[in-house]
C-alpha positions in Angstrom: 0.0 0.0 0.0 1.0 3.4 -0.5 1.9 5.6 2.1 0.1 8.9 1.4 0.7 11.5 4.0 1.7 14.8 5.1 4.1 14.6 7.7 7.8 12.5 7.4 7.1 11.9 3.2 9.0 9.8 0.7 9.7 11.0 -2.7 6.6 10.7 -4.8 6.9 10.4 -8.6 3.9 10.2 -10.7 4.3 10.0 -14.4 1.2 10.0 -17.1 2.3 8.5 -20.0 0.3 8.4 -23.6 1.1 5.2 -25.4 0.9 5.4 -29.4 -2.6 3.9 -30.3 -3.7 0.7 -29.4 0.2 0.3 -27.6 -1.3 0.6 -24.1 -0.6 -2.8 -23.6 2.6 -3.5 -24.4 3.9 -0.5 -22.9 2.2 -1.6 -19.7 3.2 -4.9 -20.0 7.1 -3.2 -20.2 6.4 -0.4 -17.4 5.8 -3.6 -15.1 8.5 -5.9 -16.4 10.5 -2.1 -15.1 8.5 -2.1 -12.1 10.1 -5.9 -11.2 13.8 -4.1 -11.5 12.8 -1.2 -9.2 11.5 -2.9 -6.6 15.0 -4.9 -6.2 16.8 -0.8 -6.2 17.4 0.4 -3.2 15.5 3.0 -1.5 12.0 1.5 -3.4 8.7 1.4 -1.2 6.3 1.3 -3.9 4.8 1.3 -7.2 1.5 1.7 -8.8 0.6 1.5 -12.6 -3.1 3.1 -13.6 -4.4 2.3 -17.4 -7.3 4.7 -18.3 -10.3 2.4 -19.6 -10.0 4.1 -22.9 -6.8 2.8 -23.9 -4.8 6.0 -23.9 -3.3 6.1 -20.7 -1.0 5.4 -18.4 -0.3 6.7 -14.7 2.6 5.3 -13.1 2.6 6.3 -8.9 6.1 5.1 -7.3 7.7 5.9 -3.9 10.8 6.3 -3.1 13.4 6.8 0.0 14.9 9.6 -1.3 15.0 11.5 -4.3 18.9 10.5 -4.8 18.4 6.9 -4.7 15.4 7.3 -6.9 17.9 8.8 -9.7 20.3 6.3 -9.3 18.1 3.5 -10.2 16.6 5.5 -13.3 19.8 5.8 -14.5 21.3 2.2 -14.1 22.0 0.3 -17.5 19.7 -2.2 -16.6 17.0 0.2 -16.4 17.9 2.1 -19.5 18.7 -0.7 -21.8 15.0 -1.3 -23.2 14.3 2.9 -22.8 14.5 2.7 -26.9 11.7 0.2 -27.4 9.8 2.4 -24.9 10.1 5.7 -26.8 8.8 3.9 -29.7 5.6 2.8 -27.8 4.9 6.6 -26.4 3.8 10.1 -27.8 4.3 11.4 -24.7 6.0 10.7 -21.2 5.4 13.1 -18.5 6.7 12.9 -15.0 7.4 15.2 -11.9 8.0 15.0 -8.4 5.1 15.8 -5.6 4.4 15.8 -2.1 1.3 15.2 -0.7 -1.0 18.6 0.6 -3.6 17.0 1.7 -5.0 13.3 2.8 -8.8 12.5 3.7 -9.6 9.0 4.1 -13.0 7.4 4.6 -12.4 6.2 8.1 -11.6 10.0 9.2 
């Protein structure tokens, strides 16, 4: 489970990413396959991939310790060695760093 809060946060990345038509698949099927590799990187807690019911989507929600281990496992070689095949499956990649502002759960 996530851990969405305000006080003592990790590094939240979310990244919204628009697969070529009819690619949403495959590029979610490689977004896990990368999701399997980050979870062995140090610093990981967790990671969430979204697909939008039409097709044209993709949210990616990971956590991180800290915002320098998070870039050392982006830029590993084992990550990056299928990063071309990616680009080829995306029109667009979009990702930034948040914290949280607010949390409201139902049991509160």
């Amino acid at each position: 489970m996530p851990h969405i809060r305000t006080d003592n946060q990790p590094v939240t990345q979310i990244t919204v990413i628009e697969p070529e038509s009819g690619k949403q698949a495959e590029a979610l099927l490689l977004m896990t396959e990368r999701a399997r590799f980050l979870a062995r990187q140090p610093g990981f807690i967790s990671v969430r991939l979204h697909r939008s019911l039409d097709g044209h989507r993709i949210v990616n929600y990971i956590q991180w310790q800290s915002c320098d281990l998070l870039q050392s496992a982006h830029k590993s070689p084992e990550f990056r060695k299928e990063w071309n095949h990616f680009d080829q499956l995306t029109d667009e990649i979009d990702a930034h760093l948040y914290e949280v502002a607010h949390v409201m759960d139902a049991n509160r």
